[in-house]
Residue, then its C-alpha position, 0 to 999 in steps of 0.5 A: x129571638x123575641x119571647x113571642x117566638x119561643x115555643x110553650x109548653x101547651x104547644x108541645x104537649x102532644x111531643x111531651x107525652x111521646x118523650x115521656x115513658x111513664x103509661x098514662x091511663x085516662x078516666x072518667x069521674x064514675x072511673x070507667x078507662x077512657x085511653x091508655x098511653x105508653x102501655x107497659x107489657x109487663x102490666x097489660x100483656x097486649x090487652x089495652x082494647x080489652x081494658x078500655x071502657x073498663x072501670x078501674x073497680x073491675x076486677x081485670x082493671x084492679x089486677x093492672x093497674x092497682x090504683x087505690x080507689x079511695x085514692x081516686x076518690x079522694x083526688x076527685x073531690x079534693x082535686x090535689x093530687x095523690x101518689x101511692x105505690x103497688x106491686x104486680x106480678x110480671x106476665x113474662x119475668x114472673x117478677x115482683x115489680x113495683x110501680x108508682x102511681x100520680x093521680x092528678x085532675x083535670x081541668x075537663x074533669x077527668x082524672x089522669x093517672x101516671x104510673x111509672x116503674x120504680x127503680x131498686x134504689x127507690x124500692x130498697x128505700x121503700x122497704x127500709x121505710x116500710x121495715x123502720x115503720x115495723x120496727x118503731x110501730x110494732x116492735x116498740x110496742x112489744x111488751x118483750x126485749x126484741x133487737x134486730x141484728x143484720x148478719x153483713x155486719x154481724x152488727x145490731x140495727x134495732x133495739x127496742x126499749x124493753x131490750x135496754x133491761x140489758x143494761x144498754x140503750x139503743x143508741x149504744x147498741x146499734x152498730x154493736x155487738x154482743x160483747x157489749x152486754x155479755x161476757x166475751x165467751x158466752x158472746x162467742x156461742x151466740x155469735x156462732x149460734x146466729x152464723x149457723x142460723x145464717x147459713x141455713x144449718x138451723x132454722x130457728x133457735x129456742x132456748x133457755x138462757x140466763x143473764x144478769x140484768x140492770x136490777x144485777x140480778x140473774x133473769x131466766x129468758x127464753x130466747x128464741x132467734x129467727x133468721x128472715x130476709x130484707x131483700x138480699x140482706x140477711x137479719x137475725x130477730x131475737x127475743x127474750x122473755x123474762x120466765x124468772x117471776x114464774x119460776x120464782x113463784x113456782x118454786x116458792x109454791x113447792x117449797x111451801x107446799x113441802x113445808x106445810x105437812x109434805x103432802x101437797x102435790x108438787x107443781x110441775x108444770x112446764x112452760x112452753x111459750x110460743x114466740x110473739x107473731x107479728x100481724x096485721x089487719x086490712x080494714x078495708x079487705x077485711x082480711x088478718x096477715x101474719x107471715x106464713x112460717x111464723x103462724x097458720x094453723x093444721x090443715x091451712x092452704x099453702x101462702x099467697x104470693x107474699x109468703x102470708x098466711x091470709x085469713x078473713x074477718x068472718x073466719x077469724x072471729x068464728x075462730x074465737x070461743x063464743x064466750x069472748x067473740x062479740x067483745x073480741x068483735x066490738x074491740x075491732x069495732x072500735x078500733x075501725x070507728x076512731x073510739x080506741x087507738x089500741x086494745x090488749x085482749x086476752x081470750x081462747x080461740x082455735x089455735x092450731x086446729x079446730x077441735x081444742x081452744x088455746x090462749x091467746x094474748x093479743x095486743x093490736x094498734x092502728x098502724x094506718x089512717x085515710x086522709x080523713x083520719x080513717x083507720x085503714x090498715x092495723x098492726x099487732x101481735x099474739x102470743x100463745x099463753x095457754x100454759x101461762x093460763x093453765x099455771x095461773x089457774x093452778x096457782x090459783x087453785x093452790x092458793x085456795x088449797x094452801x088456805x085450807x092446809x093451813x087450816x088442817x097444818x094449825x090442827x095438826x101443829x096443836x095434835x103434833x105438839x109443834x111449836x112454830x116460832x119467828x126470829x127478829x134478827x134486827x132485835x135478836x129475839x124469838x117469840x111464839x105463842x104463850x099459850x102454845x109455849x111458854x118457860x115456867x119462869x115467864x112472866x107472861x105474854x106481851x101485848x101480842x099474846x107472845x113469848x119473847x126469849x133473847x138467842x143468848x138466853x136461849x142458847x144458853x139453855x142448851x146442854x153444854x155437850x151442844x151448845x156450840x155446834x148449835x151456835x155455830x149452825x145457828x150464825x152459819x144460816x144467818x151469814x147464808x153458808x147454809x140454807x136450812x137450820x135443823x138441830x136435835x139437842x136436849x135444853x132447858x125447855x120446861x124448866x131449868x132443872x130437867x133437860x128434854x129433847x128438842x128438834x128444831x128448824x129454821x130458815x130465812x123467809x125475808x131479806x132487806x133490799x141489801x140482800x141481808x137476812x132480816x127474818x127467821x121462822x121456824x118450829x120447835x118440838x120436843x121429843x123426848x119420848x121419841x129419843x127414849x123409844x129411840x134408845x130402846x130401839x136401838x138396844x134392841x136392834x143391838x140384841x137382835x143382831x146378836x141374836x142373829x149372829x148366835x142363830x147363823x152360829x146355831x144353824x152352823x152348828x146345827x149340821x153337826x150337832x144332828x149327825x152326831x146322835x145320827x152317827x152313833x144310831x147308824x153305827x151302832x146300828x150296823x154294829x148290832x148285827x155282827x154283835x154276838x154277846x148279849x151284854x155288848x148288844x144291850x150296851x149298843x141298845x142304850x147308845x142308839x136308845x141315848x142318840x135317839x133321845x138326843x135328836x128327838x130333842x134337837x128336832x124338837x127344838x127346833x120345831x117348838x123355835x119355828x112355832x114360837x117364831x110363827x106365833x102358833x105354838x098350841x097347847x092342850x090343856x087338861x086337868x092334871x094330878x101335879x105330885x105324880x108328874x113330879x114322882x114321874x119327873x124325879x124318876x126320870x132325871x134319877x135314869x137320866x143322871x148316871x153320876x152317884x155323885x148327885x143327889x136328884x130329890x124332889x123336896x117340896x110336894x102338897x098332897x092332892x094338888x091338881x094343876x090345868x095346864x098342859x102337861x107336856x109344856x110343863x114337863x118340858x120347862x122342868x126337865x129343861x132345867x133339871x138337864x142343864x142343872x145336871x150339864x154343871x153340877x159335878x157333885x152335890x145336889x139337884x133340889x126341886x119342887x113347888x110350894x105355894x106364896x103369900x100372894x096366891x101364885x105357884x112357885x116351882x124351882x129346881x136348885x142345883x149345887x153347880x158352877x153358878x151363873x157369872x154376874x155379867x151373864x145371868x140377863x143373856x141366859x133366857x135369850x135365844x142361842x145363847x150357850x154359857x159353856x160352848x163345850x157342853x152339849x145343847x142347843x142354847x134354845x131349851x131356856x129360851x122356849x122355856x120362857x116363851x112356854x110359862x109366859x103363855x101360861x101366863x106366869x113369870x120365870x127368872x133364875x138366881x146364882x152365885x158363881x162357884x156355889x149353884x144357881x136356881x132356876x124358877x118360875x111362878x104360875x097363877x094361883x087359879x090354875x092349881x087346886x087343892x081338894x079334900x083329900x080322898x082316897x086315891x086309886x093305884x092305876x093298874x100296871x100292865x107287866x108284859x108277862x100278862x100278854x097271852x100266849x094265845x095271841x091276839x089278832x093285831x091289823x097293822x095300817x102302814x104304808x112304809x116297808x119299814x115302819x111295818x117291818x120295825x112293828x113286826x119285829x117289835x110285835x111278832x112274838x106275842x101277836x098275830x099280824x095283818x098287813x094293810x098297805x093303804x086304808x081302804x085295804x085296811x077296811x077290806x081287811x077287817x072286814x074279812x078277819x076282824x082283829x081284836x086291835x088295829x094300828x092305823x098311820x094317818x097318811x097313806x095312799x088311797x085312803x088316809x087314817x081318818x077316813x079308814x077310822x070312820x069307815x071301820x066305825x061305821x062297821x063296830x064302834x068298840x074295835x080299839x084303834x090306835x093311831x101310829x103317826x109321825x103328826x105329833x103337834x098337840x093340835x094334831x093330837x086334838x084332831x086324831x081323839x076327836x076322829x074316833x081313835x081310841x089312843x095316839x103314839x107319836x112316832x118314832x115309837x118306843x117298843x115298851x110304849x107300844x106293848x102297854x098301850x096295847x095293853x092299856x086298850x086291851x087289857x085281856x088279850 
């Protein structure tokens, strides 16, 4: 057969097209649908009449065919023909189907456009170069170790190259696995961790993590491990930022903070990074993407059908704060116009809602061009770094804080007498400041201004008891066995003859590139005053707990001690009433009369104690003759020491001397130590007095011929519960308020003994507070003999609200007076009013009316009635209050019967 008969192509072109499944479409040069040839279901449905005399720039045409019009463009004026690729949604599978578009032109001047189906294989393949394009374009670009890992395999197929900080490349990473760059069981966790993800049991992992790095230092990450889909294969996306510089810095920043006066406030400040969201930029739609999951903010509409989260240029940008909006606006700008391949912006934009601002680090390049070198398409990354911000920020602040407390910590250094000081490891030497610190012996500073001292020579200044412990404390923080260096010892600071107490404390700031300590800093101050306060605490901490152990021992004891006279008043009390001879009643008298003096003086004590204690024990002074208080005490310790074998004598007096004091207080430290010189002395003499001294005080004394004071003992006897002889009775409280009452009145006390041969208990009073006048003749005061009571019998009105109170006064009083009972005050009112006694014996506390209010009603109604408070208030203040209240007298309660009769007396002399 010849060539001539052969078939052409050009022939059979009508026959070609049938054969040929691809859907042709026809089109004008203004783009308008001229016919469509094997038109595919899935793509037109049955509309192909609706389509044609369309223009592809129709929104029903775009639906279809999804030919690029600048693709369509391009092939008409380059007349070369164009391939791309779009996506479409099948009408009846409701698939994602992707269709490969051919625009070629025609010599007639049309364009012809091929769109054929694309097979899995070429689609699989598309997509792995779309995801390799992601990976090289994207993830290489992250400032952050990012590696992909497929879970068929449980095997790595990307490694970016921050990721190589691990220690491993790429090329040694791909097809590997974690036991490569990591221990084996912690690769074990990891491992477990990611088929967990993989099954769905979590849907993302975010966590802190620690590894040792290329520089083989120990890094902290957050790694954050998110599982996504490429086709049906499943992959596993980690990443890791390194917080380690953060936190190096923060802590940094608290230390020094606590070393600078402990008082700054410690940064605490949790970091919380959002994981780098991948995104990108459709010029040409002007429309931002990110993945849905990955990104959108509160409030947002579901994603499109390719899972993103879409949102368009306007929006985006109204989204930036207005302070960094139009540059955020002229980047994009130059970014589409060619100016600029790539920018790094960091600025604040409504994150996840509208009403707060966030931080955000964006990084973005141009992933796609047109024909002409165009950008067309941008792909970047954002990250969230408000936190970061707000850390920088602080830390910022704290730097200018940290400037200023270094200025207030130089003030206080100087206040404080803190000395700080550097240590040269290199050079072996300690330097400071000469004119903060320098050794007596100096020659003088260097060209610094410094004070150098070598270790040995200042080691060697340490006391010997110390020297090797802090040697040996010094050598462990060099060789790193400890972290700080803090000694107390006493040295050779000033000089090299006195030891003072030095405190000192160091550590290490800097070490060379080995790891090798190269600096020291420290301070030095000296607290010898502060050991010595120290030592005189802790003596007295010593004494105070003895002192407590003696008061829980006195509070123990104490329930015995006030029984013991209550014993003998509620026997003998009883027994009284069955007595029949008058010798055995007076004898029953004298015991109860002793018991009551017993426990008044117990209670007493106590009460003086509780007020001593409370810093509020009063004093009423006045102007006293001193030689009768001192024929008053003489007579009283003569009653009191029953023993003939003791002489009681007052032995030194000055005629006509008056003292201002409070006469009972004084009476009490006399009688005191007359009653404890009367406990140990069996026989002898019981001396006392007062004269006057060179210097102008007053010495009072009283001297005793006893068993003395052992030597170890005489500093213990002033002190609170302490008993020389637990055998005798007492309280151990007596020379203790003794003291408490002359140091109130301004004087001094002590004591002087030899064991075996008697003591001498004294004190000295100002020499202001006694006088000595012109003698002039004195004036006998009158006794009132309880025979002069007439037989008449004066009215007495008795104000008590107590049963028996007024029943003890009735049978102390019915004998020579006429009694009237009054249970309350304004029955006492009523009661005067009505009989008018001569006398009236009012309590201060009763119901109704008390004793104050009666005393000033009854006042109102006769100033001159003598009115004699009765009352269990017997504080000197109280007495105070009752004479400055229109009372006329005070006797404390319990009363004596002898006391009562004589005040009466006293007030009316002749009834």
């Amino acid at each position: 057969m010849s060539n001539n008969n052969y078939p052409k192509i050009s022939d059979l072109s009508s026959p070609i097209l049938d054969a040929i499944p691809d859907m042709f479409v026809l089109c004008d040069k203004d783009t308008t649908i001229l016919d469509i040839l094997h038109p595919k279901e899935e793509l037109l449905s049955g509309r192909v009449k609706d389509l044609t005399g369309c223009r592809l720039t129709d929104k029903s045409s775009k639906q279809v065919f999804g030919i690029d019009i600048e693709c369509f463009d391009e092939v008409l004026h380059t007349r070369k023909p164009r391939r791309s690729v779009f996506r479409h949604r099948g009408h009846e599978s409701g698939q994602t189907l992707y269709y490969e578009v051919f625009l070629s032109y025609l010599k007639s001047g049309h364009i012809l456009a091929d769109i054929r189906s694309l097979h899995e294989d070429s689609i699989a393949q598309m997509e792995s170069e779309h995801l390799h394009y992601f990976f090289t374009e994207v993830l290489d670009n992250i400032a952050i170790p990012i590696s992909v890992k497929s879970m068929d395999t449980e095997r790595y197929i990307y490694w970016n190259k921050k990721a190589e900080l691990f220690g491993r490349t790429a090329g040694e990473m791909i097809g590997g696995t974690e036991e490569l760059f990591m221990p084996k069981d912690k690769a074990f966790q990891i491992q477990q961790l990611d088929r967990r993800l993989a099954q769905n049991k979590e849907k993302q992992y975010q966590g802190i993590e620690k590894y040792t790095v290329r520089d083989r230092k120990e890094h902290t990450f957050i790694v954050t491990r998110t599982l996504f889909f490429f086709g049906t294969e499943k992959l596993i996306m980690a990443s890791a930022l390194d917080i380690s510089e953060l936190k190096e810095t923060q802590a940094s920043l608290l230390h020094t903070k606590d070393e600078l006066a402990r008082k700054n406030m410690a940064l605490s400040s949790a970091l919380s990074l959002a994981k780098v969201i991948p995104w990108g930029c459709d010029i040409e739609k002007n429309i931002f993407y990110c993945d849905y999951n990955a990104y959108h903010p509160d409030n947002t509409m579901e994603p499109d059908e390719h899972g993103c989260y879409v949102v368009p240029m306007d929006n985006y940008f109204a989204g930036i704060h207005p302070a960094y909006r139009q540059e955020a606006i002229r980047m994009i700008s130059e970014l589409t116009k060619g100016i600029r391949t790539e920018f790094h912006e960091t600025y604040r934009v409504h994150w996840f809602n509208k009403q707060q601002w966030e931080w955000v680090q964006i990084q973005c390049n141009v992933a796609r061009r047109s024909a002409e070198g165009k950008p067309i398409s941008l792909i970047g990354s954002a990250q969230r770094i408000t936190e970061q911000k707000e850390t920088e920020q602080a830390l910022l602040q704290a730097k200018e804080e940290l400037n200023i407390k270094n200025v207030m910590l130089s003030s206080v250094l100087k206040i404080a007498h803190v000395i700080p000081w550097y240590g040269d490891l290199k050079a072996g030497t300690f330097s400071c400041d000469y004119n903060e610190y320098h050794h007596e012996k100096a020659n003088g500073p260097n060209e610094k201004g410094e004070y150098m001292l070598s270790f040995d020579s200042f080691f060697s200044r340490i006391h010997p008891d110390y020297q090797e412990h802090a040697s040996k404390q010094f050598n462990d923080l060099i060789a790193g066995h400890i972290a700080e260096y803090h000694e107390v010892y006493p040295i050779h600071w000033y000089n090299d003859l006195e030891y003072e107490w030095l405190e000192t404390q160091s550590s290490i700031p800097k070490y060379g590139s080995d790891g090798s300590p190269l600096q020291l800093i420290g301070s030095a101050r000296v607290i010898t005053a502060q050991k010595q306060m120290e030592e005189s605490l802790r003596k007295a901490k010593e004494q105070a707990e003895r002192s407590n152990t003696l008061k829980s021992a006195f509070l123990a004891n104490m329930s015995h001690e006030i029984r013991t006279p209550l014993n003998a008043i509620v026997g003998f009390s009883e027994l009284l009433a069955d007595a029949e001879e008058e010798e055995e009643k007076k004898e029953y008298l004298q015991i109860i009369r002793n018991s009551n003096a017993l426990l008044l003086q117990l209670i007493g004590d106590i009460l003086d104690l509780s007020k001593i204690e409370a810093g509020t024990l009063e004093f009423s002074f006045a102007d006293h003759d001193l030689n009768k208080i001192m024929e008053e005490l003489e007579q009283t310790a003569r009653m009191k020491i029953f023993n003939p074998a003791i002489e009681v004598v007052c032995k030194d007096r000055i005629p006509g001397c008056m003292i201002h004091t409070d006469r009972g207080r004084l009476l009490q430290v006399l009688h005191n130590f007359i009653n404890n010189a009367a406990k140990f002395t069996g026989q002898g003499y019981i001396h006392f007095g007062y004269r006057q001294q060179s210097d102008g005080r007053w010495y009072f004394y009283v001297e005793d011929s006893g068993c003395g004071i052992p030597t170890d003992k005489i500093d213990d006897v002033f002190e609170r519960f302490v008993k020389l002889d637990a055998k005798v009775k007492g309280t151990g409280l007596g020379l203790a308020i003794s003291k408490s009452i002359i140091e109130r009145l301004g004087g001094e006390i002590g004591v002087f003994s030899v064991e075996g041969e008697g003591s001498t208990f004294w004190f000295l009073l100002p020499s202001e507070c006694i006088t000595t006048p012109t003698p002039i003749e004195k004036i006998k005061e009158e006794e009132f003999p309880l025979s002069r009571i007439k037989t008449d019998k004066t009215t007495l009105l008795i104000a008590e609200d107590d049963a028996a109170n007024y029943k003890l006064f009735e049978v102390m009083l019915k004998k020579h007076y006429t009694l009237l009972h009054a249970w309350n005050g304004r029955e006492a009112v009523e009661m005067f009013k009505a009989h008018r006694p001569d006398i009236i014996l009012m309590d201060i506390k009763m119901p109704e009316m008390d004793g104050y209010e009666a005393t000033a009603a009854i006042r109102q109604l006769s100033p001159d009635i003598p009115i004699i408070a009765v009352t269990a208030f017997a504080y000197p203040e109280d007495m105070r209050r009752i004479l400055s209240s229109g009372f006329d007298g005070c006797l404390p309660k319990p009363v004596c019967a002898d006391n009562l009769k004589k005040k009466i007396l006293e007030l009316c002399p002749g009834k």
